[in-house]
C-alpha positions as CSV (number, residue, x, y, z in Angstrom):
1,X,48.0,-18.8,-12.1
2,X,50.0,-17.3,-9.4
3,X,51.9,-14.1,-10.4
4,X,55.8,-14.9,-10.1
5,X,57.9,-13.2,-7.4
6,X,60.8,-11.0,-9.0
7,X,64.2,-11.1,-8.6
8,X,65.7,-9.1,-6.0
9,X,67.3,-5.9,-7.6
10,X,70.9,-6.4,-6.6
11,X,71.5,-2.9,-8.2
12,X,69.3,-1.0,-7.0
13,X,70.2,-2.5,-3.5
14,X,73.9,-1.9,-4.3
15,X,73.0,1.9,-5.1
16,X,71.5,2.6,-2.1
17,X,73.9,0.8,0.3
18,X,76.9,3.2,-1.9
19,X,74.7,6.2,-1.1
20,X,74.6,5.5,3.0
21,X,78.5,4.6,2.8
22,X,78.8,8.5,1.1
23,X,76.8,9.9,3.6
24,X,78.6,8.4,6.3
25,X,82.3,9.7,4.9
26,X,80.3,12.8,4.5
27,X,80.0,12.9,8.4
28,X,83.6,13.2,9.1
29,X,83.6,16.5,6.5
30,X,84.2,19.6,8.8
31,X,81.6,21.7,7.6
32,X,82.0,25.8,8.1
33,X,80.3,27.2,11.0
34,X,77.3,29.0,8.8
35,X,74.9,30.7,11.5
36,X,72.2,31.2,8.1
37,X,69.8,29.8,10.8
38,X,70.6,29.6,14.6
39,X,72.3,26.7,16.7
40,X,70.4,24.3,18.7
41,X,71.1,25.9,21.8
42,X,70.3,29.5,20.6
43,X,66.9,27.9,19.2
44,X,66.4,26.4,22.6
45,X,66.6,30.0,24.3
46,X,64.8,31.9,21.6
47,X,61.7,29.7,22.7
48,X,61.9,30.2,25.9
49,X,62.1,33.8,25.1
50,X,59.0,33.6,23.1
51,X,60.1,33.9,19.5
52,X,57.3,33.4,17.6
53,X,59.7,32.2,14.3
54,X,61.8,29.6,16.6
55,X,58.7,28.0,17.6
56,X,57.5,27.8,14.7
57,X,60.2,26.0,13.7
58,X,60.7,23.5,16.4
59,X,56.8,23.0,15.4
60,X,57.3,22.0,11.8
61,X,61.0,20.1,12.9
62,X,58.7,17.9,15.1
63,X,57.7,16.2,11.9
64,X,61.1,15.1,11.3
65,X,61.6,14.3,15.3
66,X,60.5,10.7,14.7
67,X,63.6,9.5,12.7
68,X,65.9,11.3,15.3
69,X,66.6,14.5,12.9
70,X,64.3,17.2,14.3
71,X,64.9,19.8,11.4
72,X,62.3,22.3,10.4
73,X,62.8,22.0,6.6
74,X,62.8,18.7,7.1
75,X,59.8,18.4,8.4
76,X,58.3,21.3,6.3
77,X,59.2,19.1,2.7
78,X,58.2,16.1,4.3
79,X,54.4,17.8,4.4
80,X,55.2,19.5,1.4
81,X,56.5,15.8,-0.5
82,X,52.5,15.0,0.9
83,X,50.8,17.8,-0.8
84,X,52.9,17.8,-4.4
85,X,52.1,14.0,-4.2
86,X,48.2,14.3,-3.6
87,X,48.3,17.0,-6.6
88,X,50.2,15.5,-8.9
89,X,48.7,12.1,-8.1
90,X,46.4,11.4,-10.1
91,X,48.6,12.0,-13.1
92,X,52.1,10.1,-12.2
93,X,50.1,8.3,-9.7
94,X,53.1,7.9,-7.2
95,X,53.8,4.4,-6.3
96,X,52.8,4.4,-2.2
97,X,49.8,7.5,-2.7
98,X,50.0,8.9,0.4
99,X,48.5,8.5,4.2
100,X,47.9,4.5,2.2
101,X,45.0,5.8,0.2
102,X,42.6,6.6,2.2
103,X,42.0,10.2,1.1
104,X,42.5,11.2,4.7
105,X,45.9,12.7,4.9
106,X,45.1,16.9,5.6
107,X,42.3,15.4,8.5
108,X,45.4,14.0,10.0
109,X,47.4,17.2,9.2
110,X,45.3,19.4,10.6
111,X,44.8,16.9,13.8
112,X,48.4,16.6,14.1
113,X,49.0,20.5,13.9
114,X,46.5,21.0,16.6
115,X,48.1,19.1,18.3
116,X,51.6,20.2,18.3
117,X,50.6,24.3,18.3
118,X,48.6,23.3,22.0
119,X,51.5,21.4,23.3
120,X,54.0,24.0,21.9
121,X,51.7,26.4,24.0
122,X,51.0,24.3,26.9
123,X,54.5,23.4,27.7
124,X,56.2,26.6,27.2
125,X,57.7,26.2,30.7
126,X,59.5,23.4,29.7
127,X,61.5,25.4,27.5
128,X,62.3,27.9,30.0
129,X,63.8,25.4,32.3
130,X,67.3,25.0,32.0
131,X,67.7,21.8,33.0
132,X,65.8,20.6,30.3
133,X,67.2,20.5,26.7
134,X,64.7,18.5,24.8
135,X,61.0,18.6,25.0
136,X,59.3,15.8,23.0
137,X,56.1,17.8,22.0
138,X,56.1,15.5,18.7
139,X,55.0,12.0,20.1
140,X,51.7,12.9,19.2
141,X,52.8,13.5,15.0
142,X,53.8,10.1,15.1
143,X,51.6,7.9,16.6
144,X,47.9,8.0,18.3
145,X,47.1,11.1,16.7
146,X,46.9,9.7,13.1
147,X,45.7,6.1,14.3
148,X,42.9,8.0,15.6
149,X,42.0,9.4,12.4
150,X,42.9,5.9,10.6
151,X,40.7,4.2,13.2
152,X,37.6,5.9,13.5
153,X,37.6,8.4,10.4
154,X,38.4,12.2,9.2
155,X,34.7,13.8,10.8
156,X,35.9,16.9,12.0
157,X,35.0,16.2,15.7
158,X,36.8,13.5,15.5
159,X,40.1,15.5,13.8
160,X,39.7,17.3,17.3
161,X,39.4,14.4,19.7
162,X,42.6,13.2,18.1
163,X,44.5,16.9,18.4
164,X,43.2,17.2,21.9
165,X,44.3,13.7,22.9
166,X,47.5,14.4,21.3
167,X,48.3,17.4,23.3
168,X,47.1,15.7,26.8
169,X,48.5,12.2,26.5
170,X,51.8,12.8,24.4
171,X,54.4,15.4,25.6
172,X,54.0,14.9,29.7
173,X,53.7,11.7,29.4
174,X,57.1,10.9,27.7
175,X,58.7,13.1,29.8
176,X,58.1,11.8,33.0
177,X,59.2,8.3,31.5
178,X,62.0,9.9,30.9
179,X,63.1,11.6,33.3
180,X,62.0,9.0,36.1
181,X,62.8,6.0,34.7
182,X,64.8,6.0,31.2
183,X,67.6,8.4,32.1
184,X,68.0,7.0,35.7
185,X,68.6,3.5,34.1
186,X,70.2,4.4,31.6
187,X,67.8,3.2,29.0
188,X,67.4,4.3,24.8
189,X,65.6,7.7,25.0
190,X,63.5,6.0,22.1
191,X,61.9,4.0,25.1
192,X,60.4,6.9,26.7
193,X,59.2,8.7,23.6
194,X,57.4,5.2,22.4
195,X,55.9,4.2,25.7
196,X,52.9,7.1,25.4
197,X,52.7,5.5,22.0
198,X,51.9,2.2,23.4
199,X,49.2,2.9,26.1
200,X,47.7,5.3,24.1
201,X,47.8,2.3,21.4
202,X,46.1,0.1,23.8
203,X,44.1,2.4,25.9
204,X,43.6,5.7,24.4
205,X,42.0,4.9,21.2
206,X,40.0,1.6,22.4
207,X,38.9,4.6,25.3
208,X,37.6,6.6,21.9
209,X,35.1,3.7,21.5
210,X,32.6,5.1,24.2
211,X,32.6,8.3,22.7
212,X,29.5,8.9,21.2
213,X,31.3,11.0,18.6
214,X,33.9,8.3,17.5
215,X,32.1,5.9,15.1
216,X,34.8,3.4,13.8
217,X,36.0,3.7,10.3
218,X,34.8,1.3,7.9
219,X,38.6,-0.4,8.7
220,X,36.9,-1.9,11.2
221,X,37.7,-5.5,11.1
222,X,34.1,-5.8,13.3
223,X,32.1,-4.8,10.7
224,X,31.6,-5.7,7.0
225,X,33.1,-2.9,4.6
226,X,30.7,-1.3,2.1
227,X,31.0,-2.2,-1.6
228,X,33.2,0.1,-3.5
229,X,31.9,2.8,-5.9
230,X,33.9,2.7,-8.9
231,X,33.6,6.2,-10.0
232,X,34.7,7.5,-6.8
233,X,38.5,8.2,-6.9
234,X,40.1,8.8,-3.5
235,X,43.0,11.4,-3.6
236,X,46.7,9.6,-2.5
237,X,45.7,6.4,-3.8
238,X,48.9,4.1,-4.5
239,X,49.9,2.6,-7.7
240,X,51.0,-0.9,-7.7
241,X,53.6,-1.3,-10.4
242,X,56.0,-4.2,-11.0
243,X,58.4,-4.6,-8.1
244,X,62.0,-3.6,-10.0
245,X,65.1,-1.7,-8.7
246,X,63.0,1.5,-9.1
247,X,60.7,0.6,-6.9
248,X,63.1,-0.7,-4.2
249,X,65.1,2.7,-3.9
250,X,61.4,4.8,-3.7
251,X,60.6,2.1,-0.8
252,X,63.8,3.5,0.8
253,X,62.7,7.0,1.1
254,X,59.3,6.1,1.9
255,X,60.5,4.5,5.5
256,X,61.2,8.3,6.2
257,X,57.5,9.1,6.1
258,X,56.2,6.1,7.3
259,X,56.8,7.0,11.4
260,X,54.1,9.9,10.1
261,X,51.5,7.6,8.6
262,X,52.6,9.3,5.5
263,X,53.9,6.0,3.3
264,X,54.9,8.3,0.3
265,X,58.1,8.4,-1.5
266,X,58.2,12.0,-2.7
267,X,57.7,13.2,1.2
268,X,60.6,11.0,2.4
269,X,63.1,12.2,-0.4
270,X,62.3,15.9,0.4
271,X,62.8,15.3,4.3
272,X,65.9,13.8,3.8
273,X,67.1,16.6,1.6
274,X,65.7,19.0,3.8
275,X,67.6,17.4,6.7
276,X,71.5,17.6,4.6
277,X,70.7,21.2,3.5
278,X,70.1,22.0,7.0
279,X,73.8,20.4,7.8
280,X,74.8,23.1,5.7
281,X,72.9,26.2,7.0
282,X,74.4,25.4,10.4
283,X,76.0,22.5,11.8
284,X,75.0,22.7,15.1
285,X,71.1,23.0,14.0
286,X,70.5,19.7,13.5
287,X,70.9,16.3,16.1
288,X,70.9,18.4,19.3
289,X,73.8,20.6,17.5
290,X,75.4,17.6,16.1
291,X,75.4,17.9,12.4
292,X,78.1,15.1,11.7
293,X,76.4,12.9,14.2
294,X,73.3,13.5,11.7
295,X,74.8,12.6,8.9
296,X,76.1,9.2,10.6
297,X,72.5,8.0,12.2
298,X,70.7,9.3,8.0
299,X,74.0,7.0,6.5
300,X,72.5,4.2,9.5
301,X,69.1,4.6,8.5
302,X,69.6,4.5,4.7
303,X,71.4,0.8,4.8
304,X,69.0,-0.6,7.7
305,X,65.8,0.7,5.5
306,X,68.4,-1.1,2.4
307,X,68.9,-4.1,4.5
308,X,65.2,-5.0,5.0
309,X,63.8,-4.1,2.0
310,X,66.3,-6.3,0.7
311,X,66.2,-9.2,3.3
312,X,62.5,-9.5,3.2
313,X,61.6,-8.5,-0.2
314,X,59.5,-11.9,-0.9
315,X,56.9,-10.3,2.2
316,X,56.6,-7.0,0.5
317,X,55.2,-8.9,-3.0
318,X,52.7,-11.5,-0.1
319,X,51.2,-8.5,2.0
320,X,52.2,-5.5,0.0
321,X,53.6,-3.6,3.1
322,X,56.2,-4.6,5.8
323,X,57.7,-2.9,8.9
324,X,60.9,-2.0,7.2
325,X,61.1,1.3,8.3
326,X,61.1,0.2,12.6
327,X,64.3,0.1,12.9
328,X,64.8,3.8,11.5
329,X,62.6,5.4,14.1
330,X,64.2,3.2,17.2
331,X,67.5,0.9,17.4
332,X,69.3,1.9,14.6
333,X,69.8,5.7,15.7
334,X,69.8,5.0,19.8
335,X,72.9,2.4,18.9
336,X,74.7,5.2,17.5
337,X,73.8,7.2,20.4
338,X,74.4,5.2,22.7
339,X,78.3,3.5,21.2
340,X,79.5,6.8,19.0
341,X,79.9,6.6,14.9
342,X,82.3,4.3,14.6
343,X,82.1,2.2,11.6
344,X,81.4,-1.0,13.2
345,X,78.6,0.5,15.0
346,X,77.0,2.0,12.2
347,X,76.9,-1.5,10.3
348,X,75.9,-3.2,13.6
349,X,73.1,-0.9,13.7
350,X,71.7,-1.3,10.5
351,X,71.9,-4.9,9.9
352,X,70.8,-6.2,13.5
353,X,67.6,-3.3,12.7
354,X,67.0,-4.8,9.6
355,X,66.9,-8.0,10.3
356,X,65.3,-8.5,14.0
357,X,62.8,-5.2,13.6
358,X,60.7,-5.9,11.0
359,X,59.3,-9.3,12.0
360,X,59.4,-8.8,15.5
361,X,57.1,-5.8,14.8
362,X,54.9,-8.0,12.4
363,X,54.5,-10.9,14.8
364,X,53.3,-8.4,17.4
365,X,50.8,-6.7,15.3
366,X,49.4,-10.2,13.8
367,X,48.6,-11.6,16.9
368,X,49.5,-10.0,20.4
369,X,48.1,-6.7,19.1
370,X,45.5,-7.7,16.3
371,X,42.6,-6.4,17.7
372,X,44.1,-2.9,18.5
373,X,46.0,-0.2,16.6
374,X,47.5,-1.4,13.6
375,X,51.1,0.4,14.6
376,X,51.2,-1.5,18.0
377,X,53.3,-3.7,16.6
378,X,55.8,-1.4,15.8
379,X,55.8,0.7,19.0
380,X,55.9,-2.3,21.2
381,X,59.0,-3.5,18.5
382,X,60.5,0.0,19.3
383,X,60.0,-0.2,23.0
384,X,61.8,-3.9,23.6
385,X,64.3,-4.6,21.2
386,X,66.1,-1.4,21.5
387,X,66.4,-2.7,25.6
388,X,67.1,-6.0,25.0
389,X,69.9,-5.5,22.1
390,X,71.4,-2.6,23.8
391,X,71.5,-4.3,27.4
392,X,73.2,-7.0,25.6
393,X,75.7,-4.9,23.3
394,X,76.7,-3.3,26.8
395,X,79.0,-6.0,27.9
396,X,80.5,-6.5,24.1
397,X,83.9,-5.3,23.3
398,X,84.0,-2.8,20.9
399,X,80.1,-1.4,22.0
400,X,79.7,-1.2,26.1
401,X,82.8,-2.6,27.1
């Protein structure tokens, strides 16, 4: 007998659509100008001076890069949100585990931090260059550097390949797409940062495969998986309760890790948090000094992330998992970079997100991408339909025109 899909928790949906709406009238608050922590601009020079504390802080904010708020507590809860998760786990056993269950999410920590401490090194002269305000040393956090791991396994050479290939292949790479092609066209800056992604998705890691070292994973859909032990208990696992209105608003904050290859509730509630404190430490911390602009792309993220958990609720109970959280990490935020705060771009946003994203990116990863990285689907989502919607919206009233 087939288990019955539940309802859809119109509540719960309600609640969290209410709570982007309040953080959106919270953007047009003018909050005191706190200097508790420095300004983006002053953090901007203090690396290039060589403070060791402000790059250690762009470090940890590259964790929170991916969903366009680049704040250091942000990103330090968000690892945190991981850790409490994996401790506490096996006792409230949280309902997405973390890194999907596979026990592997400090081999991807450590991979990712080796990766962002060499580029943070490596490119220094970036930050001295004045003509450059934004390095994007965190592709590598949020995309080949934790497939790797996810591909091929947690060994520690491995953990190393995946740092290394993070600092080589991430940060110069996104740059010169950049500043060669996205800026001179006038393209989403989420199209530069994703493209690394993408060839590393379809190049990088399938390059891994001649590496003596880099034995795939038993994920490999090539090879049979091994029978299960039941007494072995693999730290992060999920729980898979009933689908209810609870459930739907943890799904939410969980889209906030998944750019990370987190998946975990607890971790996306504490970034978010980390993010609105931050607002209020300084204003011009946050969003390239924009702390009101912040506020409006979370409030934009929140409904999009509502939207599609909503809209495709029935393909969360047939496959357990969906691309929800694509829009959040691409379209949603470049539209309001692109056409300002206004409120019809913020609802434009989050609904065209929602609805096109998610099985765009599915399509893609089911059958154009299927034998390659599992997030291939989402990066190539990320890299086309912000072009295509925004090269559209250009010649609309109210957006472009």
């Amino acid at each position: 007998m087939e288990k019955a899909r539940p309802k859809r928790p119109v509540g719960a949906f309600l609640i969290m659509v209410a709570l982007g709406l309040a953080v959106y009238a919270c953007s047009f608050i003018k909050f005191p100008a706190n200097s508790i922590i420095p300004d983006y601009t002053t953090w901007l020079s203090q690396i290039a001076s060589g403070n060791f504390f402000a790059k250690i802080a762009w470090a940890f904010a590259d964790w929170a890069e991916p969903c366009y708020q680049a704040t250091a507590l942000g990103g330090i809860l968000m690892i945190l949100g991981c850790i409490i998760s994996l401790q506490i786990g096996k006792k409230s056993k949280m309902t997405f585990g973390v890194c999907y269950g596979t026990g592997l999410f400090y081999k991807i920590l450590v991979a990712q931090l080796i990766a962002i401490i060499g580029s943070g090194f490596l490119y220094q002269g970036m930050f001295q260059n004045k003509d450059i305000t934004f390095v994007p040393t965190f592709i590598a956090v949020a995309s080949f550097t934790p497939a790797i791991i996810l591909t091929y396994g947690g060994e520690w050479r491995k953990v190393i390949t995946a740092g290394i290939l993070g600092i080589l292949c991430g940060c110069p790479f996104a740059y010169f797409t950049y500043a060669h092609f996205v800026k001179p066209w006038g393209l989403p800056g989420c199209v530069a940062w994703v493209t690394p992604m993408i060839v590393m998705g379809f190049v990088g890691i399938e390059v891994c495969r001649v590496l003596p070292w880099m034995k795939r994973q038993r994920s490999d859909p090539e090879k049979p998986a091994p029978e299960k032990k039941e007494d072995v208990v693999v730290p992060g696992q999920p729980n898979i309760p009933e689908m209810n209105g609870l459930w739907f608003v943890k799904r939410v904050f969980t889209d906030f890790s998944e750019p990370n290859f987190y998946g975990n509730e607890l971790s996306g509630l504490l970034f978010v948090l980390g993010g609105v404190i931050t607002v209020f430490l300084n204003p011009k911390n946050p969003c390239n000094g924009d702390g009101n602009l912040f506020l409006a792309i979370l409030a934009s993220q929140i409904l999009a992330s509502a939207f599609g958990i909503f809209l495709y609720w029935h393909r969360y109970f047939e496959l357990g998992w969906y691309n929800t959280f694509v829009p959040l990490a691409s379209l949603t935020p470049a539209f309001l970079l692109f056409y300002g705060t206004s409120f019809h771009v913020l609802i434009t946003a989050a609904i065209i997100g929602a609805v096109f994203m998610p099985p765009v990116a599915d399509w893609i990863g089911r059958t154009v991408a299927k034998h390659h990285a599992g997030y291939i689907g989402s990066v190539l989502a990320m890299w086309i339909l912000p072009i295509v919607f925004i090269s559209a919206f250009n010649y609309i009233p109210g957006f472009g025109c």
